[in-house]
Residue frames relative to the residue before (quaternion, step in Angstrom):
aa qw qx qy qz dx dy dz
X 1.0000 0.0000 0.0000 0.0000 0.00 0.00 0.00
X 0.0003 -0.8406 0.5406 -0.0340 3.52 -0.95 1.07
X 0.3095 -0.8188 0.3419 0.3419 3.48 -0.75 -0.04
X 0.9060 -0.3714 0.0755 0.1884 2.88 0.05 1.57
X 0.7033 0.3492 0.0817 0.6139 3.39 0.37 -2.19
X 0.8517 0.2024 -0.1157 0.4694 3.35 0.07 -1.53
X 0.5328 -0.6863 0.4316 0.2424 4.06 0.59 0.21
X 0.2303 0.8104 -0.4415 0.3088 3.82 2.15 -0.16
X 0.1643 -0.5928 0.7650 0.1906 3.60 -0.86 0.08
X 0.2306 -0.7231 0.6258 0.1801 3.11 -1.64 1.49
X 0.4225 -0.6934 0.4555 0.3651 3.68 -0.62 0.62
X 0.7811 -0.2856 0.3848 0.4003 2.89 0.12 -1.81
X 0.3026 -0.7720 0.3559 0.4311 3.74 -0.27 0.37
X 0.5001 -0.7251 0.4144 0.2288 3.12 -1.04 0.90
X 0.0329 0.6092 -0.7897 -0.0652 3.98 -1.10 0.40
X 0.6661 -0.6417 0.3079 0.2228 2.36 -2.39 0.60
X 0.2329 -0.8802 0.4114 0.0409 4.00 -0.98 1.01
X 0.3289 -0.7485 0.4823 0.3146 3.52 -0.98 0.05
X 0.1098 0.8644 -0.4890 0.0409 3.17 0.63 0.51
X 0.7881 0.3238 -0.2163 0.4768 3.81 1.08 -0.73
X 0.6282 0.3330 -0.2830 0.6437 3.25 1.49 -0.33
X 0.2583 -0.6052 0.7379 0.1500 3.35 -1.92 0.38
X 0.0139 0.8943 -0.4409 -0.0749 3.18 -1.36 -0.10
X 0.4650 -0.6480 0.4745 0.3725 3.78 -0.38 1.19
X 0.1653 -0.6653 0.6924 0.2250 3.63 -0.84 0.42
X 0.6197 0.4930 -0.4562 0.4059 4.04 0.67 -0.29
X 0.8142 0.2424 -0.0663 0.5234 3.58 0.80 -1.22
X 0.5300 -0.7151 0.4389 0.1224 2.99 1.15 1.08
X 0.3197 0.6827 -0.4316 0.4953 4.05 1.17 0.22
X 0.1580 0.7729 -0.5992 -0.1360 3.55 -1.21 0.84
X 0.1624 -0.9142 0.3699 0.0326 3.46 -0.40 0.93
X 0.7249 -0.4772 0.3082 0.3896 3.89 -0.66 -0.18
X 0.1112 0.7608 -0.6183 -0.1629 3.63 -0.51 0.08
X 0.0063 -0.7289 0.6804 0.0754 3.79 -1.07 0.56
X 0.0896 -0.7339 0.6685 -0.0812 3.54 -1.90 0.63
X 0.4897 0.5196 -0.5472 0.4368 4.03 -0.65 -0.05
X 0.8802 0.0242 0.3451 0.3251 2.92 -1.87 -1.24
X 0.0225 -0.7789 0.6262 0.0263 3.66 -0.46 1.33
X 0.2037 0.7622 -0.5777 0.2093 3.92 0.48 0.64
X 0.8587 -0.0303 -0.0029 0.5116 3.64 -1.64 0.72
X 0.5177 -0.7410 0.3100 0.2947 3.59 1.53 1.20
X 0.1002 0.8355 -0.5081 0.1838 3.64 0.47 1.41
X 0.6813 0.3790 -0.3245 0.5356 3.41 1.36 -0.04
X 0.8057 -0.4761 0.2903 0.1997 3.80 0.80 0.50
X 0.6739 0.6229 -0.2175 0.3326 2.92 1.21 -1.36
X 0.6307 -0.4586 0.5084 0.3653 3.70 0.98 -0.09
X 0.7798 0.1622 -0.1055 0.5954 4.07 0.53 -0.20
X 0.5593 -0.4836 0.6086 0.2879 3.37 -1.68 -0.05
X 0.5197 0.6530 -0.4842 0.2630 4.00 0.63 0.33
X 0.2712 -0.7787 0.5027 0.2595 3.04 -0.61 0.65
X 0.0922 -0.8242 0.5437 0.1289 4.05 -0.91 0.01
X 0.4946 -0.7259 0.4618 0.1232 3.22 -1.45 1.37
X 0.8339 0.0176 -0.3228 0.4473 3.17 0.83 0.36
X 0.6781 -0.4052 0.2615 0.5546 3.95 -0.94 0.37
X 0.1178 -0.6730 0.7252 -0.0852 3.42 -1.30 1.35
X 0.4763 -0.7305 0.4478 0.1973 3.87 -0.79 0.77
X 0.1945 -0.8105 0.5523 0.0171 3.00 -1.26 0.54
X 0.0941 0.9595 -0.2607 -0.0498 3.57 0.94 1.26
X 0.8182 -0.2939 0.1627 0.4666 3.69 -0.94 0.65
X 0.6207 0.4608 -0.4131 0.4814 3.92 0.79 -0.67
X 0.7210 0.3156 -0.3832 0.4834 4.13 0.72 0.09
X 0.7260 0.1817 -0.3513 0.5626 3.31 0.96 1.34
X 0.6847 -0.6384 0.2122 0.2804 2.68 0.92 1.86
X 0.5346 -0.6563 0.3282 0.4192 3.74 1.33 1.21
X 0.5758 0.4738 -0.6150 0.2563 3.35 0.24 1.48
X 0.7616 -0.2831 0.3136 0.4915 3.73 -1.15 -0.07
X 0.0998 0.7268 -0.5818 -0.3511 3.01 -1.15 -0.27
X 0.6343 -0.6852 0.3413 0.1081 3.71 -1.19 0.18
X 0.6434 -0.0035 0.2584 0.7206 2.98 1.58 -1.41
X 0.1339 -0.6472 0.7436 0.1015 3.48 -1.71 0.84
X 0.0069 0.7584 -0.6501 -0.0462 3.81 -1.47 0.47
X 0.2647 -0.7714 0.5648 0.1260 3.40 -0.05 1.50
X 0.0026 -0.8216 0.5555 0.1281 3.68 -1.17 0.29
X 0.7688 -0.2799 0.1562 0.5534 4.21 -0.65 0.30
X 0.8268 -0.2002 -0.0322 0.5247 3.89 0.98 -0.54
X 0.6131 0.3757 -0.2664 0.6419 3.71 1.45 0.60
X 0.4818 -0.6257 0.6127 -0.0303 2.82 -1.64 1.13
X 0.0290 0.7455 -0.6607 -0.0831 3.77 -0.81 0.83
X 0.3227 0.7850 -0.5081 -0.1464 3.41 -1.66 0.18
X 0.5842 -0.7142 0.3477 0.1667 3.09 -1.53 0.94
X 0.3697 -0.7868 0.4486 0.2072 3.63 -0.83 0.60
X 0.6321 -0.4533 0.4748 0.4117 3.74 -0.69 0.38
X 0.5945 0.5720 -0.2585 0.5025 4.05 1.13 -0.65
X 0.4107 -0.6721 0.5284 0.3170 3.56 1.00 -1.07
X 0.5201 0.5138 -0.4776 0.4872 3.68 1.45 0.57
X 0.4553 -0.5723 0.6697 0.1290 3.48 -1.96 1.10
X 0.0164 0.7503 -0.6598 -0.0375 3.33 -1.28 1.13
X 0.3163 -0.8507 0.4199 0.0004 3.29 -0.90 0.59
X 0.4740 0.7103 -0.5091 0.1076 3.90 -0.73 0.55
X 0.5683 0.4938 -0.5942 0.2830 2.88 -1.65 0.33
X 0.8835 -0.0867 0.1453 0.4368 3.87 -1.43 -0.52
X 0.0963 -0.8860 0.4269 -0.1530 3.52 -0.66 1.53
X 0.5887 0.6943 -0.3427 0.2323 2.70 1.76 -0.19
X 0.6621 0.3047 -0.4364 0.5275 3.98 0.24 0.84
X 0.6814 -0.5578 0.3341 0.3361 3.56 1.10 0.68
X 0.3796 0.8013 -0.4055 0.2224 3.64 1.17 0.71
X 0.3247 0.6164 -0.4494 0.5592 3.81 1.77 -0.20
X 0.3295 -0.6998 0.6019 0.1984 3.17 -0.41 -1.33
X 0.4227 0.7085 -0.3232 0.4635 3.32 1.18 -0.08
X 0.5242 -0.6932 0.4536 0.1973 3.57 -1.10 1.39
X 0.6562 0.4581 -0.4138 0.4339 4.09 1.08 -0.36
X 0.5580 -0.6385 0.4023 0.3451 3.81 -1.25 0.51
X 0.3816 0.8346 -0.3850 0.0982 3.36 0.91 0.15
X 0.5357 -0.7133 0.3940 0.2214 3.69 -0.20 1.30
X 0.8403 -0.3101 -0.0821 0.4370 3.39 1.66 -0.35
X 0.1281 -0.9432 0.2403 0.1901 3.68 -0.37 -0.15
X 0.4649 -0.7843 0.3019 0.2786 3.53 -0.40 0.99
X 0.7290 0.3271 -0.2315 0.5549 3.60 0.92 -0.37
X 0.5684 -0.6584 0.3125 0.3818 3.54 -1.23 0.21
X 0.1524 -0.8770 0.4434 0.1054 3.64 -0.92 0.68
X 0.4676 -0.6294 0.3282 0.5268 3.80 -0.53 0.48
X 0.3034 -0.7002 0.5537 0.3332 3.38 -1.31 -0.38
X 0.5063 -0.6664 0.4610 0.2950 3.33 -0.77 1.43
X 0.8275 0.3714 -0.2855 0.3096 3.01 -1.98 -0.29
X 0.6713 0.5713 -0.2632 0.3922 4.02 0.71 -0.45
X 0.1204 -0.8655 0.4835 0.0520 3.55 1.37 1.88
X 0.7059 0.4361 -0.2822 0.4817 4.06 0.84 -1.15
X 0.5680 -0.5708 0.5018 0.3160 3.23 -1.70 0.44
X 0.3269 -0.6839 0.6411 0.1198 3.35 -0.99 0.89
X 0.4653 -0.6003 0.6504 0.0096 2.89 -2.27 1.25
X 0.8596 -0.0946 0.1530 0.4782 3.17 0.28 -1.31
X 0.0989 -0.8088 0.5484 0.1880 3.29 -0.82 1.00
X 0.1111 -0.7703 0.6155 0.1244 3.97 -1.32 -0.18
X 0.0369 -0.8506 0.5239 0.0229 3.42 -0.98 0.79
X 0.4547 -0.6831 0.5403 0.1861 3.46 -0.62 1.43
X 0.6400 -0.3511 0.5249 0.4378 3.54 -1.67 -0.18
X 0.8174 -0.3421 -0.1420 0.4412 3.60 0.34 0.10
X 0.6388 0.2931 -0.5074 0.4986 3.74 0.47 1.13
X 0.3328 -0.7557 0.5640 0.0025 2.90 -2.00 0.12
X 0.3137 -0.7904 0.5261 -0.0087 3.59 -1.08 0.94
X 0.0616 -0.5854 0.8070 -0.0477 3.48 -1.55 0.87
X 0.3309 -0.5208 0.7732 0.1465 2.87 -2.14 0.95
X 0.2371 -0.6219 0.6278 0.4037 3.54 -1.53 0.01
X 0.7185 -0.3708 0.3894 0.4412 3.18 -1.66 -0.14
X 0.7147 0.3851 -0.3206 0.4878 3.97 1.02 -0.71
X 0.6294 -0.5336 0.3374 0.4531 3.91 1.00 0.52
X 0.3890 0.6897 -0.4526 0.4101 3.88 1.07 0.22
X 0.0742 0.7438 -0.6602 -0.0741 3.94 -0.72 0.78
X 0.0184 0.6571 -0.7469 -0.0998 3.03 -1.94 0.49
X 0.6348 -0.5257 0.5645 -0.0448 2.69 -1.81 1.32
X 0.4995 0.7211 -0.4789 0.0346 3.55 -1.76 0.69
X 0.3406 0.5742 -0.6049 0.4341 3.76 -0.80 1.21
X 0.9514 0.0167 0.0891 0.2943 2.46 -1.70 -1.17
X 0.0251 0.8636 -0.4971 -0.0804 4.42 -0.56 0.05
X 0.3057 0.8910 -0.3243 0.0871 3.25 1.34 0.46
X 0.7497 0.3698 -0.0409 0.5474 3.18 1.86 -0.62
X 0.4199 -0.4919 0.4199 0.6367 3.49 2.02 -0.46
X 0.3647 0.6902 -0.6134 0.1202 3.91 0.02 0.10
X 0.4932 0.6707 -0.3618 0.4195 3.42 1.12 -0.11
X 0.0678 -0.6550 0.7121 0.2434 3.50 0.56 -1.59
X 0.5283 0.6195 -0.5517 0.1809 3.52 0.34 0.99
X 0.6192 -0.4844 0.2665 0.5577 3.50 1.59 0.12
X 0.5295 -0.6866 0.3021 0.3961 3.37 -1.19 0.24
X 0.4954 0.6195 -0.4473 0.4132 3.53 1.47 0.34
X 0.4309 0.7313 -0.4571 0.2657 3.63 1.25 -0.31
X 0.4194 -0.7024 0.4260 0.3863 4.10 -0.70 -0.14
X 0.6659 -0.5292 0.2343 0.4708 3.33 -0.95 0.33
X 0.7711 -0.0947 0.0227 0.6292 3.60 1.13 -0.08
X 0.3958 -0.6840 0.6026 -0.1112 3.07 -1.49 1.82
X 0.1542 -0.8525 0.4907 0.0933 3.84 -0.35 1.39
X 0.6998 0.5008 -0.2894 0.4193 3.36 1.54 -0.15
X 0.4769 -0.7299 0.3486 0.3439 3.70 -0.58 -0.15
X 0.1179 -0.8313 0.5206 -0.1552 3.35 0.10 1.79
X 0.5013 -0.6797 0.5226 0.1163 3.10 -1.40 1.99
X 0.4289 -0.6556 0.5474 0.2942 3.59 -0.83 1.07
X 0.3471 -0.8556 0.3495 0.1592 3.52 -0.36 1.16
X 0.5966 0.5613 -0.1619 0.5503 3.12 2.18 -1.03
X 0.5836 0.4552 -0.3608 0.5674 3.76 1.17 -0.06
X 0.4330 0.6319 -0.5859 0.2644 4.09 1.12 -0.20
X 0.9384 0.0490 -0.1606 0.3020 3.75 -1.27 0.72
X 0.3921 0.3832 -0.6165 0.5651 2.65 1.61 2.30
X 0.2515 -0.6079 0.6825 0.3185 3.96 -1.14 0.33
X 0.2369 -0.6907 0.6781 0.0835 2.83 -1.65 1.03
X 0.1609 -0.7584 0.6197 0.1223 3.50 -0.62 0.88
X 0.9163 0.0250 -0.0131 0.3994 3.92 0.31 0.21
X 0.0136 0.8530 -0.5134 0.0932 3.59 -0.57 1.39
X 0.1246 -0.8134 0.5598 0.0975 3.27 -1.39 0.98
X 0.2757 -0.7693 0.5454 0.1866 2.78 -0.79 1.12
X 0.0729 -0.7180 0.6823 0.1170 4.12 -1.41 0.24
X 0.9369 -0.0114 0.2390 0.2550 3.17 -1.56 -0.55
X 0.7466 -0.0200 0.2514 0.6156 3.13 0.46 -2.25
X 0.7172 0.3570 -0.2823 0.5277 3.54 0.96 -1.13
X 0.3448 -0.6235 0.6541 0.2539 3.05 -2.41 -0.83
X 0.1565 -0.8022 0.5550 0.1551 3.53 -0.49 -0.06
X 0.0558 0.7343 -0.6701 -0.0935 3.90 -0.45 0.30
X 0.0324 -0.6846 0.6671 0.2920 3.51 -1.93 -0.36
X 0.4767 -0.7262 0.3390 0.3612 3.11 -0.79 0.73
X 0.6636 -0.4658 0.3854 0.4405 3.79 -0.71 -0.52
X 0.6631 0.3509 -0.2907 0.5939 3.71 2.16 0.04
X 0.6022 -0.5341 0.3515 0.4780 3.40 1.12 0.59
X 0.4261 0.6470 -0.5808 0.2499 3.82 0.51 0.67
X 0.1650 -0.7787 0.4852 0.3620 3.36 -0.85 0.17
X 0.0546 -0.9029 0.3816 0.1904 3.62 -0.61 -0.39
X 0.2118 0.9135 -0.3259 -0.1200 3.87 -0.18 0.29
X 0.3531 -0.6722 0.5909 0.2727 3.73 -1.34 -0.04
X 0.8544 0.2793 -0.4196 0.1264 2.64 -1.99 -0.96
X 0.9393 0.0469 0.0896 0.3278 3.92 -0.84 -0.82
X 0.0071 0.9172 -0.3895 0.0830 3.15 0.45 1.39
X 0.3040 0.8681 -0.3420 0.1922 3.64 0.92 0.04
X 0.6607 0.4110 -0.2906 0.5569 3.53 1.47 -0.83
X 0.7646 -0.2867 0.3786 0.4357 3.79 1.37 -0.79
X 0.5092 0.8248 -0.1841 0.1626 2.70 1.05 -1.79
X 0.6471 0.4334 -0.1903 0.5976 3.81 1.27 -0.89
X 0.6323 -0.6165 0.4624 0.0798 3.21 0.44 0.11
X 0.6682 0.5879 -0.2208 0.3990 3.54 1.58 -0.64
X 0.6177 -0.6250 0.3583 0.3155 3.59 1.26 0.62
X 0.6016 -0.6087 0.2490 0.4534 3.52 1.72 0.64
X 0.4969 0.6800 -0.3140 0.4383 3.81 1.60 -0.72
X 0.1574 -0.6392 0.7127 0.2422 3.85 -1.29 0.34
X 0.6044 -0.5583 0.5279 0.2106 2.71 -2.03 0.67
X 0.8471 -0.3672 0.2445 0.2963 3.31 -1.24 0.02
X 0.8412 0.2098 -0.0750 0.4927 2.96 1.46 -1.04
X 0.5807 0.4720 -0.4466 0.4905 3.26 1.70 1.36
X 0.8174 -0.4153 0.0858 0.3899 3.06 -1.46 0.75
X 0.5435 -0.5230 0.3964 0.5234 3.96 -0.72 0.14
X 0.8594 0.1011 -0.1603 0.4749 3.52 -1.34 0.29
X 0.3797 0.6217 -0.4999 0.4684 4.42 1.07 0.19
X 0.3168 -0.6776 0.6590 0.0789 3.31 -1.48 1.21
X 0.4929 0.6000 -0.4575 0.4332 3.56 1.49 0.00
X 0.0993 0.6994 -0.6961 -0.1283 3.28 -1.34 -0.06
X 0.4396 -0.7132 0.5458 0.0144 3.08 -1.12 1.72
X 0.7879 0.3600 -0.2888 0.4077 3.71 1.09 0.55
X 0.3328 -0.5019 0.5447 0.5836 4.31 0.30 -0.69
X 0.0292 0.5767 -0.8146 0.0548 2.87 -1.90 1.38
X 0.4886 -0.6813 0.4725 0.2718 3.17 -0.89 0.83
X 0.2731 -0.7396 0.5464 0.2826 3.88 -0.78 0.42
X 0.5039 -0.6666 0.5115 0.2003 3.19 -0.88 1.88
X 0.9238 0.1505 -0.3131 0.1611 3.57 -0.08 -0.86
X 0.4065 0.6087 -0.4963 0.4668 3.35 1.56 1.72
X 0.2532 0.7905 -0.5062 0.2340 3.56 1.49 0.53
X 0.7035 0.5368 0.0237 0.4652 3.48 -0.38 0.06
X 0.7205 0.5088 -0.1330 0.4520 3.67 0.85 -0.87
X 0.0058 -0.8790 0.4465 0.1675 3.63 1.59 -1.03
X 0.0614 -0.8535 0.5153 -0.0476 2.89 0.44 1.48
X 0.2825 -0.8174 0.4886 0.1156 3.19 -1.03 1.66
X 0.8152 0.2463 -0.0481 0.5220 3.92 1.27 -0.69
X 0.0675 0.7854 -0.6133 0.0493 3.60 -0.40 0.55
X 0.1824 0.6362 -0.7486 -0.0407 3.47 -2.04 0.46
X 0.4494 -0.6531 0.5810 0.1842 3.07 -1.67 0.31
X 0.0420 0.6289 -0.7273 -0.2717 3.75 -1.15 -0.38
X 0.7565 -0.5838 0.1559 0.2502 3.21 -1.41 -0.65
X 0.6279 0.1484 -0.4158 0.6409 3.25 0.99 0.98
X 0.6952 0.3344 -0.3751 0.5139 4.26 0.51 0.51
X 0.1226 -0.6486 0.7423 0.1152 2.94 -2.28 -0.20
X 0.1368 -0.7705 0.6222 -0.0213 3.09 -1.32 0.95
X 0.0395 -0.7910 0.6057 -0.0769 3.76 -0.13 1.05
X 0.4346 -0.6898 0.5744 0.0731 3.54 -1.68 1.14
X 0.2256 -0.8274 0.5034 0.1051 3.89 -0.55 0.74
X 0.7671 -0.4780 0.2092 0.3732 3.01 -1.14 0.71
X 0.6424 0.3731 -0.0560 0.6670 3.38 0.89 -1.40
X 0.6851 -0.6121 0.3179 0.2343 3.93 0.39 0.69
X 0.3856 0.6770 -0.5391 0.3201 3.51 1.47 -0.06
X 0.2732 -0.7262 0.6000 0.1949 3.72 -1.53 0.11
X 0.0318 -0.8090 0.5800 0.0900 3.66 -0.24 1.11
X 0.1061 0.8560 -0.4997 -0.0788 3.67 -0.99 0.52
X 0.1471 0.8317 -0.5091 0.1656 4.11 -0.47 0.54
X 0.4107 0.4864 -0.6466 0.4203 3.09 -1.51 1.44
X 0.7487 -0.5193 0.1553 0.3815 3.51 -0.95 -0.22
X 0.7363 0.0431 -0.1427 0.6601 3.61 -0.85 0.89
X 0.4586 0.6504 -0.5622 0.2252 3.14 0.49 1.55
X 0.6478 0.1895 -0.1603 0.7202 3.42 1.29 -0.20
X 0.5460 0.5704 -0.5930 0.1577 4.17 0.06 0.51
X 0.7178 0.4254 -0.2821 0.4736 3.16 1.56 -0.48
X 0.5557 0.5276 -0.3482 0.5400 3.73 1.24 0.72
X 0.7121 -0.5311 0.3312 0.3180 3.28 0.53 1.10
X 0.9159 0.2872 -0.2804 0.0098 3.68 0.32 0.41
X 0.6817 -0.0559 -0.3349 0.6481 2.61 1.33 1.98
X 0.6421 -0.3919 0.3927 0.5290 3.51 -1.29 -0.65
X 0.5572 0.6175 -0.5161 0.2047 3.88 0.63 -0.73
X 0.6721 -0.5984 0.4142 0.1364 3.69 -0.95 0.55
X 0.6704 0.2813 0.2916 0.6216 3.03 1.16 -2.16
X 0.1531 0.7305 -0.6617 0.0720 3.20 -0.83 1.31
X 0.1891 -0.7487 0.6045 0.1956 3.99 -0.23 1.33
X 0.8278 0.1562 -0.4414 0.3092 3.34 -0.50 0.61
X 0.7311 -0.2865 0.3153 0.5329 3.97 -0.74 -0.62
X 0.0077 0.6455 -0.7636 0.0092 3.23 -1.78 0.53
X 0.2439 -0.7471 0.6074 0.1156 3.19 -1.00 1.13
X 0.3901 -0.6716 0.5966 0.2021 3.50 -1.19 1.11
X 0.1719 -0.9092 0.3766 0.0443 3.61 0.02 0.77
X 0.5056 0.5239 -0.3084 0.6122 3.16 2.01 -0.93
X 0.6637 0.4902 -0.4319 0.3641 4.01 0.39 -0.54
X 0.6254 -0.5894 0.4562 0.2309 3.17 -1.34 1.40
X 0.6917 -0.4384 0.3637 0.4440 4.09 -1.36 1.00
X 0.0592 -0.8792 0.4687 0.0627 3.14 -0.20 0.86
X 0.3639 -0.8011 0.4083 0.2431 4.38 -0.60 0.62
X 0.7842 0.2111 0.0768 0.5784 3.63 1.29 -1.46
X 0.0836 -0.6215 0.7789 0.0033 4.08 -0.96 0.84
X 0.0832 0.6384 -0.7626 0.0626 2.92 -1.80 0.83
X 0.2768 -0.7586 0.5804 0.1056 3.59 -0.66 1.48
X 0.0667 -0.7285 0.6494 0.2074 3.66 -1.16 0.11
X 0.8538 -0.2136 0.0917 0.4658 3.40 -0.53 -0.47
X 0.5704 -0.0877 0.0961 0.8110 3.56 1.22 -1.27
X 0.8505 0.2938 -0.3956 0.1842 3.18 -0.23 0.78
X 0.4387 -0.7891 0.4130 0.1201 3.96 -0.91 0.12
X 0.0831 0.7873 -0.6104 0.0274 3.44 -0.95 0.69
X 0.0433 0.6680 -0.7308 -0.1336 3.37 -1.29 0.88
X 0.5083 -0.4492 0.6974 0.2311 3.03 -2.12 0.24
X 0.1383 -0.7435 0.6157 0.2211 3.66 -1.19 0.85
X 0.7162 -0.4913 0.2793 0.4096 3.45 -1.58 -0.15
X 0.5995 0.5787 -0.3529 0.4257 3.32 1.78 0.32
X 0.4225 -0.6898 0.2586 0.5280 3.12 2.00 0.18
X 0.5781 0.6224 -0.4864 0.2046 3.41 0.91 0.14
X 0.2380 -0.7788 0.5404 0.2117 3.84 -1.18 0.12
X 0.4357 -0.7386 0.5095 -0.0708 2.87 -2.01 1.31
X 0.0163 -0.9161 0.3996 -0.0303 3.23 -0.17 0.85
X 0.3537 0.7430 -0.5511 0.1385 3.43 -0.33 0.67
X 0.4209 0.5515 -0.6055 0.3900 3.60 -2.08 0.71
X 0.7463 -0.4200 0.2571 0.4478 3.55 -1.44 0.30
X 0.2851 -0.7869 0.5469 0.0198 3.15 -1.17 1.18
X 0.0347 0.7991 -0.5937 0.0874 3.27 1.23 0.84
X 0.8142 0.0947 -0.0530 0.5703 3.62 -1.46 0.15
X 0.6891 -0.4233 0.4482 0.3809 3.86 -0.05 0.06
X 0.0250 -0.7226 0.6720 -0.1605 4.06 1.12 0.97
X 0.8851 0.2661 -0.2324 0.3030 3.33 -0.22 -1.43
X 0.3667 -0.8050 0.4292 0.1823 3.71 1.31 0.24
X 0.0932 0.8366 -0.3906 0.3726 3.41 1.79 1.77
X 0.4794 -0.6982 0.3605 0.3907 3.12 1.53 -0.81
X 0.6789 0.1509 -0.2143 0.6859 3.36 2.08 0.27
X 0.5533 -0.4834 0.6378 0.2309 3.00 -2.15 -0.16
X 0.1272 0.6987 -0.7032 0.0343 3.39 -1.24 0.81
């Protein structure tokens, strides 16, 4: 079943699951489960093994609190406790844990330093990473090769501690994605805004730099808001790694960067630098970006899937 107009495979309707959490029904305890790829020890476990099917991860490796939320990133894992602490493991090597020791990686979770306020939300790029605070304050660390930070262009190429975007001070941010090269934020009035690596489109900024990036550079080493989501109150946003795909207030779906709109029907271009709204796609609640590809959940709970179906991404029932 598809819809028609826009060529979307519908999967399936969606109800509600546990897929990331497990849960002791005796001890009432609800804990992590991880699986895939056990390199530079992204799943926690204390080793480099990887495992084929979901294998827990229980409150004593976060110091016997809850946890809340899990953000996987390019080779490290962040996660957040019910408390508002950031734990951290796997691959460190541009400083993307956060953690004050030089250690190229780690196998078990660890706290992240420097993060005095209780955190909401956390996100992890391919190699940096992000926390909101509870008062709408974000800070940022890893990797800075492209501005993905939004720490300016005086910032180093990569930052092991967690540093408050200073230029975002007396906006609340209520939600950040983190990708590859770029960032996405939204504010707490539905603005959106982004930085770092802009070359496929991906920001949103019509291919132009701002004021305070380099002359003719599609990067932009600070948050600029994207003009042509003014207006839209954007309530959800993610990123993969050369696109973005953000959710409006009133359910529209806007999405742009590369091979974000060639396989949706509206033209041959590749690359679209600013937003396109998918209008044929049903009110939609949730986007989730993978690498080149994209799913949203509508308000009928159903989900959409479309972009490169390597290995079965789009979960169509083949490969192409």
């Amino acid at each position: 079943m598809a819809n028609s107009k826009l060529g979307i495979p519908l999967l399936r309707r969606l109800r509600e699951t546990g897929t990331r959490w497990m849960s002791s029904p005796a001890a009432g305890t609800r804990f992590a489960a991880l699986w895939g790829n056990g390199d530079y020890g992204r799943l926690g476990f204390g080793n480099l093994d990887s495992q084929s099917t979901p294998k827990p991860l229980f409150p004593s490796s976060f110091r016997d609190q809850t946890l809340k939320s899990i953000a996987c990133g390019g080779a490290h894992t962040l996660f957040l406790t019910e408390s508002g602490q950031v734990f951290a493991t796997g691959l460190n090597d541009f400083g993307q844990l956060g953690i004050s020791d030089s250690s190229s990686y780690v196998t078990e979770p660890v706290l992240v330093s420097g993060l005095e306020k209780e955190i909401v939300q956390i996100s992890a790029g391919y190699h940096h990473s992000g926390a909101i605070t509870v008062d709408g304050e974000l800070y940022v660390w890893g990797r800075n090769s492209n501005g993905q930070l939004g720490l300016g262009k005086k910032a180093g190429k990569s930052v092991c501690i967690p540093t408050k975007v200073e230029l975002l001070s007396g906006i609340s941010i209520k939600m950040v994605a983190l990708a590859s090269e770029h960032s996405v934020a939204v504010t707490d009035d539905g603005d959106a805004l982004s930085w770092g690596g802009g070359d496929s489109g991906q920001l949103g900024h019509s291919g132009e730099a701002g004021i305070l990036g380099f002359l003719k550079s599609k990067s932009e080493y600070v948050p600029r808001r994207i003009k042509k989501l003014e207006g839209c109150k954007v309530k959800k946003v993610s990123a993969g790694l050369l696109h973005t795909a953000c959710v409006g207030e009133n359910g529209s779906v806007f999405i742009f960067g590369e091979r974000a709109v060639s396989k949706l029907r509206f033209g041959d271009e590749k690359n679209a630098n600013t937003p396109s709204m998918l209008d044929m796609l049903p009110s939609s609640e949730e986007v989730a970006c993978g690498g080149y590809h994209t799913c949203v959940v509508t308000g009928a709970g159903e989900l959409y899937a479309w972009g490169s179906n390597e290995n079965g991404c789009l979960g169509i029932g083949y490969c192409r």
